[in-house]
C-alpha positions, 0 to 999 in steps of 0.5 A, a space after each residue: 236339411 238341418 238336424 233331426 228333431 228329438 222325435 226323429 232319432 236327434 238330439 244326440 249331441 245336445 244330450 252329450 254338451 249336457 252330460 259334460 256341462 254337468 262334468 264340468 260343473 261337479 269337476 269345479 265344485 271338486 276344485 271350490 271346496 279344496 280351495 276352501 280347506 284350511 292350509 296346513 302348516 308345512 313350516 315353510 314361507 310363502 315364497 317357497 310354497 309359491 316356487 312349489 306350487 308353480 313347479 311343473 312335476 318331473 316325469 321320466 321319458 317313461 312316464 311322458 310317453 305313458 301319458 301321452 299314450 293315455 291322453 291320446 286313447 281318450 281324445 280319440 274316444 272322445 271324438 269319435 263319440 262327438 261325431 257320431 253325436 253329430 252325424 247322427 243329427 244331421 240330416 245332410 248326407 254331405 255332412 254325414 258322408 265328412 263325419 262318417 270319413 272322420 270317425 273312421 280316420 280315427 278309428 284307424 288311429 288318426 289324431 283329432 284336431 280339435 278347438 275349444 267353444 267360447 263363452 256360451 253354454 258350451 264354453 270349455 268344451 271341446 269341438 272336433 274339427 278335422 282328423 290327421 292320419 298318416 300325416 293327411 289331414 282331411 277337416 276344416 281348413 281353417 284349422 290345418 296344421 300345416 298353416 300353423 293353425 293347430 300343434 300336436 299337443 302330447 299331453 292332450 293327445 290331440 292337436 289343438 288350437 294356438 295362442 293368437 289363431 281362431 281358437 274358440 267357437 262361439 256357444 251356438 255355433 259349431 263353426 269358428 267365429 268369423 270377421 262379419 264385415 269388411 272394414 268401411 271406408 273413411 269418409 274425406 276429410 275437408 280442411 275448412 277455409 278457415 285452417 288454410 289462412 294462405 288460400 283465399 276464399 274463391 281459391 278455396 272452392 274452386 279446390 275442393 270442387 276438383 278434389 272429387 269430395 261429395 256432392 253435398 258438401 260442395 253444395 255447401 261451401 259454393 252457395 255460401 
């Protein structure tokens, strides 16, 4: 039960990761091509127009409050047409059933949640990974707020995910990235004979056989 093929209705949300990989681009060649302007001659010294340029603009509570607003309609579109994308292409009716339940949590007002891809072809873009409505969460648990995972962050008008959790997905992957395997453990370390001047050579063997080290390397020092 994997996703339906374009001839099947899917594709949705590859068409979609297209459409704001292209946004993205167009946004950063915008970004380039100011960046490359002659700097004009404002009379002031470098130190100064860094202190500006570094300075967060002052907002009334009125206009903190109307950002806020316009940062959470978009996040809420924005997600649902991200699920739908991906219900649509599913064809696992546990996942649609999930999905279905998260778009309609957002459009009863929920607050997505939501992390962002690492390096791929979908780096940069947004992943919407659980829902919190009426201060219920129903998604990932790895992503919960209340396990300090994700914070409502206004000015995005989500939660999104924190310094130093599992923030990123990977570009292929709609899960987040995993530790792969445990670590292994280190092989006993044997002290040869010759770094323990005060043992001598029988004494030696006979404690290195009863240390419990492997079978070979008892084999080596016994029959030397």
């Amino acid at each position: 039960m994997g996703e339906k093929s374009p001839s099947e209705g899917g594709g949705n949300q590859a068409a979609r990761s297209a459409r704001l990989k292209k946004e993205r681009e167009a946004a950063e060649a915008v970004r380039r091509a100011e960046a490359r302007k002659p700097m004009r001659n404002t009379g002031k010294s470098d130190r100064q127009m860094m202190a500006e340029a570094g300075r967060s603009p002052t907002l009334t509570t009125g206009q903190k409050a109307a950002a806020a607003r316009s940062a959470g309609m978009a996040a809420n579109r924005s997600a649902i047409e991200e699920l739908t994308a991906r219900r649509n292409d599913t064809r696992n009716p546990i996942t649609r059933m999930n999905l279905d339940n998260q778009i309609n949590q957002l459009k009863q007002g929920g607050v997505p949640v939501q992390t962002t891809f690492g390096p791929g072809s979908r780096q940069g873009e947004t992943l919407t990974v659980g829902v919190v409505r009426d201060g219920t969460y129903s998604g990932r648990q790895g992503f919960q707020p209340s396990t300090g995972a994700t914070k409502m962050n206004p000015f995005a008008g989500a939660y999104t995910t924190r310094a130093g959790t599992r923030g990123g997905v990977s570009g292929g992957d709609s899960s987040p990235t995993r530790r792969a395997t445990a670590p292994s453990t280190p092989e006993p370390v044997i002290t040869p004979v010759s770094q323990a001047p005060s043992m001598s050579e029988d004494a030696a063997r006979r404690a290195m056989m009863s240390s419990g080290a492997g079978a070979a390397t008892r084999r080596k020092y016994i029959n030397r």
